[in-house]
N, C-alpha and C positions, 0 to 999 in steps of 0.2 A: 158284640157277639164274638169274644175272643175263641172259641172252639173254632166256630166257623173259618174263622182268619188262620187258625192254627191248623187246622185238616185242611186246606187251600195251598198254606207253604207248600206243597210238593208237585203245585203243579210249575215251580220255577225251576225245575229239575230239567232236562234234557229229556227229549227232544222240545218241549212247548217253551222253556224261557219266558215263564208270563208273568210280568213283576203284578201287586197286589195293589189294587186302590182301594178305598174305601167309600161309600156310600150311605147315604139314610135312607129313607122309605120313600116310598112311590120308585118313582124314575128320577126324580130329582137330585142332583150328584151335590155335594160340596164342590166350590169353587177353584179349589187345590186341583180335588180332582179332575171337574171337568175340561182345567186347564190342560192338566197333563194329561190325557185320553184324547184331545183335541192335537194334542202335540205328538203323542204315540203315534196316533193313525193306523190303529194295527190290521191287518189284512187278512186275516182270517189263517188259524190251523189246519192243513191238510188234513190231521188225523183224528181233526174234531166236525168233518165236513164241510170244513169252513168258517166255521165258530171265530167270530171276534170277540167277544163278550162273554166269561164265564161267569153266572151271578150266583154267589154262593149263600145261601142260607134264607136270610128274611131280605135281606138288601135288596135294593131298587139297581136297574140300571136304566140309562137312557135310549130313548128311540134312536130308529133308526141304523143299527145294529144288527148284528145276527146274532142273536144271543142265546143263549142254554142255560138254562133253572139249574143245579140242585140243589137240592132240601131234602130235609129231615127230620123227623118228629120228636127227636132229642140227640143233642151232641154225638152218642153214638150210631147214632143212622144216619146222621146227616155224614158221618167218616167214612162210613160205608159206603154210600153212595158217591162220594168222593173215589175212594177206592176203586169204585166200579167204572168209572169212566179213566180210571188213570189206567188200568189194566189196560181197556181197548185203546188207548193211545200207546203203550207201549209194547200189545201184543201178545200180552200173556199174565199171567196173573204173578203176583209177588211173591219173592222168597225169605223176605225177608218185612218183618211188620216194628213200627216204634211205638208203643202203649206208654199212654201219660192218662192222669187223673184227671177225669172230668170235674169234681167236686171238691178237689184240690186246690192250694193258692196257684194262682194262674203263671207267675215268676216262678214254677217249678219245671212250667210245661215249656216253656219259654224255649232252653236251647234246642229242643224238637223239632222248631220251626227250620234252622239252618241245616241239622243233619238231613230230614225229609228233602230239602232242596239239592244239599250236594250229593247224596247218597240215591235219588229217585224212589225212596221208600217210602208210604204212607204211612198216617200217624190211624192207630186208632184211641178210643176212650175207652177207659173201664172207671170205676166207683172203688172207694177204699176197701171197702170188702166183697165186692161182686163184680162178677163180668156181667156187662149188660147182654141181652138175651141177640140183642144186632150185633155185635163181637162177636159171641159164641158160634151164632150160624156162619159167619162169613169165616172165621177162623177154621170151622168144620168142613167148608166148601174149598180149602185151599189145601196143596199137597203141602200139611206137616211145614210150615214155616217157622221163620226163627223168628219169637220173640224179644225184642228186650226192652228191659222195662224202663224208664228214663223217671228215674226218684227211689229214694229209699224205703223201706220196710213202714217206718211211720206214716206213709202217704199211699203206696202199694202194699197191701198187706202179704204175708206166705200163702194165706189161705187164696188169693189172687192169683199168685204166681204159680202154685198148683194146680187150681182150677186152668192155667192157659198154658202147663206143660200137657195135658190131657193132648192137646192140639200141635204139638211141638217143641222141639228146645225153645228153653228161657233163659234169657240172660239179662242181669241186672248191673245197670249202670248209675249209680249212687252217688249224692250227697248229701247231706242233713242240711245245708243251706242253699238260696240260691245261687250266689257264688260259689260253691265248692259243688253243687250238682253241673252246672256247667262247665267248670275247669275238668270234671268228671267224665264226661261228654268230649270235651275238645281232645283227651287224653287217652280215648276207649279207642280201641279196633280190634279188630274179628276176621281173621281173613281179608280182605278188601269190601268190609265194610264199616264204616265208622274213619273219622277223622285220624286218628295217631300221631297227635301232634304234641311228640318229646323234643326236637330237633330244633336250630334259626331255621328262617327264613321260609315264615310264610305270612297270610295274610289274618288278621283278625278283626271280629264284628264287638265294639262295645255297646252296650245300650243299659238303660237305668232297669233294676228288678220293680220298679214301682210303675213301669208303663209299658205292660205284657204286650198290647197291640203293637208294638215296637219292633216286635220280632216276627211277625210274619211279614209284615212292611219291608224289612228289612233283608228277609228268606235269598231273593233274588243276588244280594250281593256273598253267599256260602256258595252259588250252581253257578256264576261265573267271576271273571279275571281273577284275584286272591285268592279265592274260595276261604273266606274264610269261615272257624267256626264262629259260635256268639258265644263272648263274656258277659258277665251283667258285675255291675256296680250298686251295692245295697242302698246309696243316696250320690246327691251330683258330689259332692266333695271328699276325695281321695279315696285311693284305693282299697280293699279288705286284704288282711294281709295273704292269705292266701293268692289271692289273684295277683298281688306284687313278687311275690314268690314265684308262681310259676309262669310269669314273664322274665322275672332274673334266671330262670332256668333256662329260657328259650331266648335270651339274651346274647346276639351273635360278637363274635371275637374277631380281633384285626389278623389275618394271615401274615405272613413275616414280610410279603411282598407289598402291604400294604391294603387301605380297606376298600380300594378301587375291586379288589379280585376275592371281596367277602361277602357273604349273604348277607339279606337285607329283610327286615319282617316289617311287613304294614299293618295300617290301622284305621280303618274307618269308624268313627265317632257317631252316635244314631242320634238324633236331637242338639236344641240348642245349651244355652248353657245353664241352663234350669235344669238339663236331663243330667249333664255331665262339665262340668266348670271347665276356664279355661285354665285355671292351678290342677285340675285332674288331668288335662290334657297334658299340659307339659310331664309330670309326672311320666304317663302313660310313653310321650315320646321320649323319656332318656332312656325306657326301661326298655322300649324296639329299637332305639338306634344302637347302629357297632358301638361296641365298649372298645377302651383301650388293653383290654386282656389280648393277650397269644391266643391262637387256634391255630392247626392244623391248615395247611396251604393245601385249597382244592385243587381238583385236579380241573387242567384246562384242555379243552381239546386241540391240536395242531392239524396241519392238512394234511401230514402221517400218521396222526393217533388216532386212531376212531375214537368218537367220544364216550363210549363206554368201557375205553380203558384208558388204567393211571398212566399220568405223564412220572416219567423215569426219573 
């Protein structure tokens, strides 16, 4: 049930930090998982009552728990109702909403998952050509928030993105692939919303386009340490060139003092080497590590400089 998993990525946003397991029916857990929830031991959210266990969609969770349902009678009410409970955890309703395609390839919806967690935004659904009727109301119910759309024109149609300026500014964030909609994504910002990641030295999430559950699983590692956004690789063996491109962009440089005193970009790898090979990986790591090119010597702080100004 990748919508499910994918309307869920935002509850690993701040203040909840709640990574995603996964589950089958009844109460009965996968063995992965019940490992890891036995090793979590989590203690319950203040702002969910004490909620240890949020069970999202048709999935089972286990006894013994303090657990809370929701559900939804289709992808978009089940977002909704997500939404609704992220509001009273944060206090207030959203200003800002991420609209992906329900009946869309699921690798498009994909980078959503990271921005929803680092951003605190909920994702909603809408259809190629229509907002579904649980969209409409809850977008009507909120003060005029910012849409945007995360996919192109052939997957979001205009007549879409019309329909959901009725409700607010819209902004579209593009690409015809799933590699190049998330390089699209990791690239976009809006005021202090969205990643803006032109710059070295940050952190990045890859995972394969062919294994969409990947990236809510995943969500938790965009809301802390790295933060990074998600790339996706169209198969485990080598890069799309685009995506090798805009890591050679964001490719940091040896200051003249050497590369002890130069930024550094990370990379966590989402699966084994069936998802992402270890010839992809190396790849992946020449293109984060310092290059021997020049750059610009940052500025370092002294016990007279304040750190937000340049050393002389």
């Amino acid at each position: 049930d990748w919508p499910a998993a994918l309307a869920a990525s935002v509850f690993a946003a701040s203040p909840l930090g709640a990574p995603l397991l996964y589950s089958g029916a009844g109460e009965t857990l996968p063995r992965t998982s019940a490992q890891a929830l036995e090793a979590l031991k989590p203690t319950g959210a203040r702002a969910l009552g004490g909620t240890q266990l949020l069970r999202i969609g048709s999935g089972g969770a286990p006894s013994g728990y303090k657990a809370s349902s929701i559900t939804g009678a289709s992808p978009a009410a089940l977002a909704v109702a997500v939404e609704h409970i992220w509001s009273g955890v944060q206090g207030h309703t959203p200003r800002q909403v991420i609209v992906v395609a329900a009946d869309g390839p699921p690798a498009m919806a994909m980078p959503a998952a990271g921005l929803a967690a680092q951003s605190g935004t909920p994702i909603l659904f809408v259809e190629r050509s229509a907002v579904p009727a649980a969209t409409a109301d809850l977008l009507a119910r909120l003060a005029r928030p910012s849409s945007y759309i995360a996919g192109p024109r052939s997957l979001i149609g205009e007549r879409v993105a019309r329909a959901l300026g009725r409700y607010g500014q819209v902004t579209r964030i593009a690409g015809s692939t799933p590699t190049t909609n998330a390089v699209a994504v990791a690239r976009f910002s809006d005021g202090s919303f969205g990643w803006g990641v032109v710059e070295p030295g940050h952190g990045f999430v890859f995972a394969n386009a062919a294994r969409p559950l990947d990236a809510p699983a995943a969500a938790i590692l965009s809301a802390s340490g790295d933060f990074g956004p998600l790339l996706l690789l169209g198969n485990p063996n080598g890069l799309p060139p685009i995506l090798s491109g805009y890591l050679s962009d964001l490719q940091p440089g040896s200051p003249p003092s050497g590369p002890v005193h130069g930024v550094y970009n990370h990379g966590w790898l989402i699966g084994d080497e069936s998802a992402i090979s270890a010839t992809t990986q190396a790849e992946i790591d020449s293109l984060l590590e310092i290059s021997s090119r020049s750059t610009s010597e940052p500025a370092i702080a002294t016990p007279t400089t304040p750190a937000n100004e340049p050393t002389p």
